[in-house]
N, C-alpha and C positions, 0 to 999 in steps of 0.2 A: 674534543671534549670541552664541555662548555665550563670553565670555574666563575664563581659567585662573586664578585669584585665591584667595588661601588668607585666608580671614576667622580670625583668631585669637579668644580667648576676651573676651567681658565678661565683668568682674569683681564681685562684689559679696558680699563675706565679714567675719567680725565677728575682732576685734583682742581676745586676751586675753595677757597676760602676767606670768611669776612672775620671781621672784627665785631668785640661788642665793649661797653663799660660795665659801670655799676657809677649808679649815684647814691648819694647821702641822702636820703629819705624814707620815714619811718614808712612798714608797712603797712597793707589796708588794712589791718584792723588792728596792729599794735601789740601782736602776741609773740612775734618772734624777732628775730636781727633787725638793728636799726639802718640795714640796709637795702633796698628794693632792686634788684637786678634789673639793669636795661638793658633790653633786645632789641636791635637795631631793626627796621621795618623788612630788612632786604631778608629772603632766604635761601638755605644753602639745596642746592638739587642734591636729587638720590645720589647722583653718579658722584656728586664731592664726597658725599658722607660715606660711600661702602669705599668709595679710592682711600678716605683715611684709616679706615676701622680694616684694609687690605694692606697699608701701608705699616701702619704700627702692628697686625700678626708676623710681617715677614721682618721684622725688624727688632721688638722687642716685648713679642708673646701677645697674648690675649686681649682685644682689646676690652675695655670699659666704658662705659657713659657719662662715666666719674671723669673721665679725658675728653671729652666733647665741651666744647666751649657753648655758653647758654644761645648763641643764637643757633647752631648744631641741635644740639639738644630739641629745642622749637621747629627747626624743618624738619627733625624725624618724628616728631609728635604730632602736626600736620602729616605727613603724608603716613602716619601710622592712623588714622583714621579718628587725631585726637583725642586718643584714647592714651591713659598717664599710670605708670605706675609708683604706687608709694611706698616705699618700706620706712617703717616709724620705729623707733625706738631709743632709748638711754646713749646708746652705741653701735655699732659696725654687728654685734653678733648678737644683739638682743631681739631674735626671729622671733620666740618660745612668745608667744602671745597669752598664754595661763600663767606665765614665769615672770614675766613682762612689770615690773613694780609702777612703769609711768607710762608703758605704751597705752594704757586707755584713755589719758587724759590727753598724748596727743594726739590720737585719733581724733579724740572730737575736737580739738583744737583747729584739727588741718583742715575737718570736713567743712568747720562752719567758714572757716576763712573762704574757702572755695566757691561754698553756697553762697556766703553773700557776694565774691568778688563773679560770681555769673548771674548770678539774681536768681538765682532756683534753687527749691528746695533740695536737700539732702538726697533722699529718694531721687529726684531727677539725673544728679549727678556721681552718684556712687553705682558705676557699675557689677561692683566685683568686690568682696575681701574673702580671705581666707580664714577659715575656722581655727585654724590652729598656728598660722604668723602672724604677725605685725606686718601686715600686707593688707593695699586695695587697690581698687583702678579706679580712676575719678575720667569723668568727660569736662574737658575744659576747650571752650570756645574762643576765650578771650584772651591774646598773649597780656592785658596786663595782670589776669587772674595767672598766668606762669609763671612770668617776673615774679609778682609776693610770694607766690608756692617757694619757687628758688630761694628765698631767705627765710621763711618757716623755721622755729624753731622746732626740733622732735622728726626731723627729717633724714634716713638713713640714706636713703639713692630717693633720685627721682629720673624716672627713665619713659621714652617712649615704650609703651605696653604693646602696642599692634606693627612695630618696623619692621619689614619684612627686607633682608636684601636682595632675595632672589624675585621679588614683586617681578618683577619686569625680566622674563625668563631671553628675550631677546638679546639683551646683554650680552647671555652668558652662550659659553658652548658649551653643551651638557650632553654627556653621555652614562646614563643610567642602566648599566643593560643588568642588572641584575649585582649578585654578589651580596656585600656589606650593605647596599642598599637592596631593594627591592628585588624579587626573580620569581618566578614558580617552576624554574630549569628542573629536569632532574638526569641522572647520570646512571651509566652503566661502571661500576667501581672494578676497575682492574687488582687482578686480585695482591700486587705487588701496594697498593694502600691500604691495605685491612690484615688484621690475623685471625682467623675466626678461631671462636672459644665458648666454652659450656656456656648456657646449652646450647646456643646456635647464634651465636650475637656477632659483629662484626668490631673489632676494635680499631680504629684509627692508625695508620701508620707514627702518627704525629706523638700520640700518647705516651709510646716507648721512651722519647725523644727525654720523656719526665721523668722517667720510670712508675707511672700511672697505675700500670696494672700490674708490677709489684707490688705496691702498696695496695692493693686491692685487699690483698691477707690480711691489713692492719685494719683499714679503714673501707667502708663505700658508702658514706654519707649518712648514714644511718641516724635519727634524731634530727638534723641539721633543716631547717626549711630557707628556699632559697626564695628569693624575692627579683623579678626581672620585669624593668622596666623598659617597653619597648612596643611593636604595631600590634601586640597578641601574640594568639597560639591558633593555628589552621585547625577548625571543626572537621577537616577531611583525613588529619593526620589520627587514626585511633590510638597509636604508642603513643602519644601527649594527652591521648587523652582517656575514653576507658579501657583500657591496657597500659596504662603508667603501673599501676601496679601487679605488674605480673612477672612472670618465670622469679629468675632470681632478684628482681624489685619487688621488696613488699614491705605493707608495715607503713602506707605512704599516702600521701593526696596530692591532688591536683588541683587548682582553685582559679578560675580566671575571671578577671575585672575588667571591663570598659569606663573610659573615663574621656574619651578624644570624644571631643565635638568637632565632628567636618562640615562646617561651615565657613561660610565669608563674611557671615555678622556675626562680631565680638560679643553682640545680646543673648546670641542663642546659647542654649544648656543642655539641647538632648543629645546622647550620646549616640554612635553608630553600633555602637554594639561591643561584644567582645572579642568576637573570628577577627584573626588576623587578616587583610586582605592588601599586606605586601607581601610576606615571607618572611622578611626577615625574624620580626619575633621569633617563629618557630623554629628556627635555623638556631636563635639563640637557645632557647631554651630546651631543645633537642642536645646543644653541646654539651650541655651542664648536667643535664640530667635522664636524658631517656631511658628509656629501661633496658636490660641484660634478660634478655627471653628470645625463645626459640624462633624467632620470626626473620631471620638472618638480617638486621637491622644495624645500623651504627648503634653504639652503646653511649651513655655522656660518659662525663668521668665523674659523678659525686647518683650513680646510679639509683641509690637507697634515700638520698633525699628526697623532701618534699618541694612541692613547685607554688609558688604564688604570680601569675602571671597577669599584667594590666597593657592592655591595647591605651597606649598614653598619648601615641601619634600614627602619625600617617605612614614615614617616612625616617629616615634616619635622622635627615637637616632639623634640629629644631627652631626654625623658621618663622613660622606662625603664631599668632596668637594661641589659639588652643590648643597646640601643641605645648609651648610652654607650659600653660597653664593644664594641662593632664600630667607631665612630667612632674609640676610642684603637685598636686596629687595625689598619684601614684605613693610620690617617696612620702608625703605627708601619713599617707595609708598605710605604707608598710611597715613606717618609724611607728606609729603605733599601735600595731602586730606585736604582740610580745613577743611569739614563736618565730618570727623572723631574727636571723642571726645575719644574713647576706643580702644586701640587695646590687645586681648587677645591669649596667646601663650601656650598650653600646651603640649609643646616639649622639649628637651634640652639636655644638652650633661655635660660628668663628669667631663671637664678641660673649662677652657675659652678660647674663641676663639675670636679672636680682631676683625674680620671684625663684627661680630654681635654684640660686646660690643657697638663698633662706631654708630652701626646701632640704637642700643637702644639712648645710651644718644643725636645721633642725632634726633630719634622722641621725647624722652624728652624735651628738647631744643623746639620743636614746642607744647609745651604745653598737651602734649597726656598722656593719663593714662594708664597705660602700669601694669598690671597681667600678672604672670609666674606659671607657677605649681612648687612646690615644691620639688619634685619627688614623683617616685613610681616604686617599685623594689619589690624584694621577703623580705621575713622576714628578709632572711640571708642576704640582701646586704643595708638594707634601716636605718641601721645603720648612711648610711653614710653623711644622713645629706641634706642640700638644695642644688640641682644640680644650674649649670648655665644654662639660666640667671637669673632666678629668685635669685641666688645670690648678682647680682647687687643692689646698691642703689637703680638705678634709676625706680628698677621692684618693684613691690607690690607681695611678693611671698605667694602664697595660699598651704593650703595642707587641706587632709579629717579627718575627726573623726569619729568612731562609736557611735550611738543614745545611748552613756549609762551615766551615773549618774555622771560621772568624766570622765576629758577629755582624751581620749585613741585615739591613730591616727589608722586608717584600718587598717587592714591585711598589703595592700602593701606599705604604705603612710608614705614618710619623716617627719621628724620634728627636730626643731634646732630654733636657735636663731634669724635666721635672716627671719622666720617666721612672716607674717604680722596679718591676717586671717586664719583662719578654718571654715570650711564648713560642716555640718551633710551630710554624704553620703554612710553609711555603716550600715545597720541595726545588732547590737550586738547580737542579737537572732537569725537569718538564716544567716546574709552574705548577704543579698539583697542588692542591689547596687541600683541608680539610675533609674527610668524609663525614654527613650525615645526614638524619633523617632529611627527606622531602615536603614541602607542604602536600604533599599528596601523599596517602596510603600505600603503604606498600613500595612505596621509590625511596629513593636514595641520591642527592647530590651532595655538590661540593661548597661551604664555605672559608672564607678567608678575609684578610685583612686582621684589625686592631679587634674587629667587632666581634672576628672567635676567638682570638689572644684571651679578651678581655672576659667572654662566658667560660671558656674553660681555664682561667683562674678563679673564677670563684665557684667553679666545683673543687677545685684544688684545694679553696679556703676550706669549704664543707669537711671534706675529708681530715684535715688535720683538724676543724672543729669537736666533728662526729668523733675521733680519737681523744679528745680531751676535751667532754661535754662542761667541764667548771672551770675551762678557761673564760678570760676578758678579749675582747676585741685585739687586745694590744699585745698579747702573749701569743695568739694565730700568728701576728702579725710579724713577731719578733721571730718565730719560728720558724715562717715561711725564708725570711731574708737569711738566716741563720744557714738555710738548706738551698741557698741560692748560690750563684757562680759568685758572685761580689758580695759577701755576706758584710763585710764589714766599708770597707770604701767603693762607692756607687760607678758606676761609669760613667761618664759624662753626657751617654748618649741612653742607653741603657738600664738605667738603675743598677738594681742590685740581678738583673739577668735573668737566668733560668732556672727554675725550684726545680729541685732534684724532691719528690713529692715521698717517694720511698724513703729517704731520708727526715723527711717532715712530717714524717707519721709514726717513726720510731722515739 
């Protein structure tokens, strides 16, 4: 029986590094720090830069760009296709670009610096800004128009926009065969992982694990719309889509977005569409929410909710340039969704990337309850601890356990400190994963890792939501840990553990 498991990459690349200064001299045009950054002529290869940004995850979390030293910085800007991204504002959190009291003044402050230090127009060089951050993407040709960027004043990050690590797949040894990443597998469900139940629906072994469908009396999502960002939802799967609302689902919608441009130029804008064409979306969004009707189907666990679904990438690695940039998005879209209460993300990438930092704590800022997966890699790589975003504050980051006696994380599943919840989603004695829907009609397989951890807690949020429609963000929240195995001191690996959901709905 085939389970749904996304193997991430081994690693094994060679470490080189230069040096750079700064001199004393005013900028080219005199509007920011009376220092101009020098970059020394030499540059650093792929292989030094993903060796350090592999070095410091296994070492001391997530890396940053903020940690790349400015001539770093430069050879991932060159081999990111030159392409720069800017986040401007007062401070470190000042995304809200309508909220923003002095982001517009830097903006045009940083454009025109740009424009003249390339000699072209504005237009020529501003590829990208976002409607709703203190975000754009500038083309810059000439490292000494970088150097002045670097000491701009009104500058939050300044980061390579197009660095891809996995550019050169040669490197790596990669096995994808489905799972958390991509599959269209499906399975014959043995009847020892499901309980079936009115009127013909199939419930998870794993569910009980919460006491899920105990709580069902209390709550099943009812009012709550959930928001998932991720490859789509399969046009072939009918329960996701017209039959979301049926047997005992009703009362509900189903809404799906395209926003990924798959392309190789960072210029292009049209989208592929909204069908899923990995899986994995629909695997997510099947766990959170499918529907409870007679079709002998997996059920999600926040059944009675509504769904808001955007095709934001390809693939689960957020890698790419347009993948980033549909992820910032997506969350952009759903932060201002009023009827979005949850948005759920089980994707992510090994370094932090600023335009979707922005993107998070600007849906935060709108009150939204934002789940990340933890990760999920091979044995040999999951060492490495909670990828971003789920490393963020502002994310509630999930990972899996195996059903055994003491808490052990799956085969492929992170754990680390900044750890919120664990999710039973690994049976200790075969390896069974998850039942549900298939991207096909009428099938049924299995997933697993951090990526269903992470969708079925936040049907879990929905259902304590849907039970207390005049709660805040932060009272779900307090609820959820409250009805957890660690309600008050976290575990160090863990969080606060397993929501007893029956519990969190009383």
């Amino acid at each position: 029986m085939k389970k749904q498991i996304y193997a991430a990459f081994a690693l094994s690349l060679v470490l080189g590094m230069t040096s750079c200064s700064k001199d004393e001299t005013p900028d080219a045009n005199g509007m920011g720090s009376a220092e101009t950054v020098a970059i020394s002529n030499d540059t650093i290869s792929t292989t030094a830069i993903n060796q350090k940004i592999f070095d410091h995850n296994a070492t001391q979390g997530v890396y940053n760009w903020k940690q790349a030293t400015p001539v770093e910085l430069w050879s991932a800007v060159i081999a990111g296709h030159n392409l720069v991204s800017i986040g401007y504002g007062s401070h470190e959190k000042d995304v809200d670009r309508a909220a923003s009291e002095n982001g517009p003044a830097f903006r045009t402050r940083i454009l025109e610096l740009v424009a003249k230090m390339e000699g072209k127009s504005v237009k020529d060089i501003l590829i990208y800004e976002s409607e709703d951050l203190n975000l754009m993407d500038v083309k810059i040709d000439k490292k000494a128009t970088f150097e002045a960027l670097l000491a701009a004043e009104g500058t939050r990050y300044i980061e390579p926009a197009a660095y891809e690590v996995y550019a050169n797949k040669s490197q790596y040894q990669v096995n994808s065969s489905g799972g958390s990443g991509c599959g269209y597998n499906t399975s014959t469900l043995p009847a020892a992982d499901y309980t079936t139940v009115t009127p013909n629906a199939k419930v998870p072994w794993n569910f009980y694990k919460h006491s899920i469908p105990s709580a069902w009396a209390q709550s099943t999502g009812a009012g709550v719309t959930i928001g998932v960002v991720d490859t789509g939802l399969s046009s072939e799967q009918t329960l996701m889509n017209g039959s979301f609302n049926s047997g005992a689902s009703s009362g509900r919608s189903v809404v799906r977005y395209g926003v990924f441009v798959d392309s190789f130029w960072d210029s292009a804008t049209e989208t592929d569409g909204i069908n899923d064409l990995c899986g994995h979306g629909t695997s997510m969004s099947s766990i959170a929410t499918a529907p409870r009707n007679n079709a002998g189907m997996p059920v999600g666990v926040a059944y009675n909710s509504s769904l808001i679904v955007f095709r934001a990438a390809k693939n689960v690695v957020l890698d790419s340039y347009h993948e980033q940039v549909g992820v910032e998005t997506a969350f952009t879209r759903l932060a201002n969704t009023t009827r979005v209460k949850i948005i759920s993300m089980s994707m992510g990438h090994i370094f932090s990337v600023g335009r979707i930092s922005d993107a998070l704590i600007y849906a935060y800022g709108k009150g939204k309850m934002i789940f990340c997966a933890g990760g999920t890699s091979t044995s040999f790589t999951n060492f490495v601890g909670v990828i971003f975003p789920a490393s963020m504050p502002e994310a509630i980051a999930v990972t899996g356990i195996k059903d055994s006696t003491t808490f052990t994380e799956c085969d492929v599943c992170h754990k680390g400190a900044k750890i919120d919840f664990a999710v039973v989603m690994e049976r200790a004695s075969n390896g069974n994963t998850v039942p549900t829907l298939s991207y096909y009609n009428g099938q049924a397989n299995y997933v697993g890792g951090s990526s269903v951890a992470t969708a079925t807690s936040a049907g879990i949020a929905a259902l304590v939501w849907a039970k207390n429609p005049t709660w805040t963000r932060a009272q779900v929240l307090a609820k959820m840990k409250a009805s957890a195995t660690y309600p008050t001191t976290r575990d160090a690996k863990f969080g606060h553990g397993i929501v007893n959901v029956l519990k969190a709905v009383q």
